[in-house]
C-alpha positions in Angstrom: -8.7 -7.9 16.6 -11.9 -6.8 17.4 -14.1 -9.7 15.5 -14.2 -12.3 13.3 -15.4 -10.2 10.1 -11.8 -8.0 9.8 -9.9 -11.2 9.4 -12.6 -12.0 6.8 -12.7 -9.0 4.7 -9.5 -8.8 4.7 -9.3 -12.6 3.0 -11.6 -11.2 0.4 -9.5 -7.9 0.1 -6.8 -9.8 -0.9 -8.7 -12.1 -3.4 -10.3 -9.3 -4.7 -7.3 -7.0 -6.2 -4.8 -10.9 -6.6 -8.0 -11.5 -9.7 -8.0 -8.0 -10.5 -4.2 -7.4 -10.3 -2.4 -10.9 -11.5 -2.0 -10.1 -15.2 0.5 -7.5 -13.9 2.5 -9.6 -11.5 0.7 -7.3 -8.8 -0.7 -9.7 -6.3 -0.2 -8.6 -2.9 2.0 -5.9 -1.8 3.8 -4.9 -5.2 0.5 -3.2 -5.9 0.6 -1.6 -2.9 4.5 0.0 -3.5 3.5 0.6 -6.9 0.5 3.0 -6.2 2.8 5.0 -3.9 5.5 5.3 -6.3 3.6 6.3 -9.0 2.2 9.2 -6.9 5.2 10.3 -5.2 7.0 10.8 -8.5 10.9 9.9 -8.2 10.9 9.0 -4.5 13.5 7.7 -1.9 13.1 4.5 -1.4 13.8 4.2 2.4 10.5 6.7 2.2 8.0 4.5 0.6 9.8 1.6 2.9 9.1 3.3 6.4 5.5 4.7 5.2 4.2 1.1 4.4 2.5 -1.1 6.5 4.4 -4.2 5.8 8.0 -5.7 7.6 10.7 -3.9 5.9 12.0 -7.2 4.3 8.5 -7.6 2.3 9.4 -3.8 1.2 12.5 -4.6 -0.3 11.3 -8.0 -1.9 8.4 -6.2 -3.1 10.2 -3.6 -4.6 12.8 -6.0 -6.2 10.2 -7.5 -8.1 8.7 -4.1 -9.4 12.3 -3.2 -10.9 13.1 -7.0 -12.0 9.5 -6.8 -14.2 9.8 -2.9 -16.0 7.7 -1.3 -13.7 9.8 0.8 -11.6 13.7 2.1 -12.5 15.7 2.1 -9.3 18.7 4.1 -9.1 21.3 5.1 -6.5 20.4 8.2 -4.8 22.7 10.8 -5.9 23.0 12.8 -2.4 23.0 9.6 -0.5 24.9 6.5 -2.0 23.7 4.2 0.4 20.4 4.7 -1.0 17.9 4.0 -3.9 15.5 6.5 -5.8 12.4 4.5 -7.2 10.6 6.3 -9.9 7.7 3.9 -12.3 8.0 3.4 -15.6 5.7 4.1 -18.6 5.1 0.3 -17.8 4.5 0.7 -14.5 2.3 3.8 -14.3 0.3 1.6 -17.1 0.3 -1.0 -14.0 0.0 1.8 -11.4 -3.8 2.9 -13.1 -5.0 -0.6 -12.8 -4.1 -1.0 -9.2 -5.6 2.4 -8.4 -8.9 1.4 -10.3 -9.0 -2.2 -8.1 -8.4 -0.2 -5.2 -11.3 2.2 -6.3 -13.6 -0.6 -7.0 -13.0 -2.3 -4.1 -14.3 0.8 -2.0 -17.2 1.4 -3.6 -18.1 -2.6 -3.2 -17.6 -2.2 0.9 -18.9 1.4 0.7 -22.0 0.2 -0.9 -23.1 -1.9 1.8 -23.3 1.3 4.3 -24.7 4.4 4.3 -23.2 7.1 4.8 -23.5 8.0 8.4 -22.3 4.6 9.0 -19.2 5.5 6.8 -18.8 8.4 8.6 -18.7 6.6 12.0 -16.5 4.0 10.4 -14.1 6.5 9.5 -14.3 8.0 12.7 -14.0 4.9 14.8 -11.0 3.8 12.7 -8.7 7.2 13.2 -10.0 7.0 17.1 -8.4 3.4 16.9 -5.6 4.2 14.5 -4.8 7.7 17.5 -4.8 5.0 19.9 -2.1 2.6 18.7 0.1 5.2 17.2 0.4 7.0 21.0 0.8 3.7 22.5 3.5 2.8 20.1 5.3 6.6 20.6 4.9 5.5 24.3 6.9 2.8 23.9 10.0 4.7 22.0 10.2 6.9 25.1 10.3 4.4 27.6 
């Protein structure tokens, strides 16, 4: 890590959307699955797994817990049995709204502290990093 403060804000990341999020069983990654299936629409479920950011075990616990409390109906996948199609429910594109507004909220709470050239180097300093790891981790399959 490159300091102190990412460890930090992510701490406060975290508390942030568990108070805004905890009425709907959301804290942690749930709310994070349950954005992205709300705006992928019926999706495959090994999709949302691989595109997350989180061990693929989380992902399935995660996603367990989303079906087990009426926010998302998952099905087997018609062309592939093996597989699972994960669409929300009314419930959970209910839950899906508030997640997106916490998210939202929390932006505008870090983005408010900079202005915007310094967002703009942010955000390009963060996909000059982000380039960086996803080579060296390409790299590393071809090796």
């Amino acid at each position: 890590m490159l300091n102190e403060y990412e460890h930090l804000l992510h701490k406060y990341h975290t508390r942030f959307l568990d108070e805004r999020l905890t009425g709907f069983g959301l804290a942690g990654s749930p709310g994070f699955y349950l954005l992205k299936i709300v705006h992928s629409g019926p999706v495959k479920m090994n999709v949302v797994v691989e595109d997350a950011p989180f061990h693929k075990s989380q992902a399935t616990r995660a996603i367990m817990r989303l079906s087990q409390c009426g926010l998302v109906d998952k099905t087997i996948d018609c062309a592939d049995q093996r597989g699972f199609v994960l669409e929300a429910t009314e419930a959970g594109s209910k839950a899906g709204e508030a997640v997106a507004r916490a998210v939202e909220e929390w932006d505008s709470l870090l983005a408010s502290a900079l202005t915007a050239g310094e967002i703009a180097t942010l955000n390009a300093l963060t996909k000059k990093m982000y380039l960086k790891i996803k080579n060296y981790f390409e790299e590393e399959k071809r090796s």
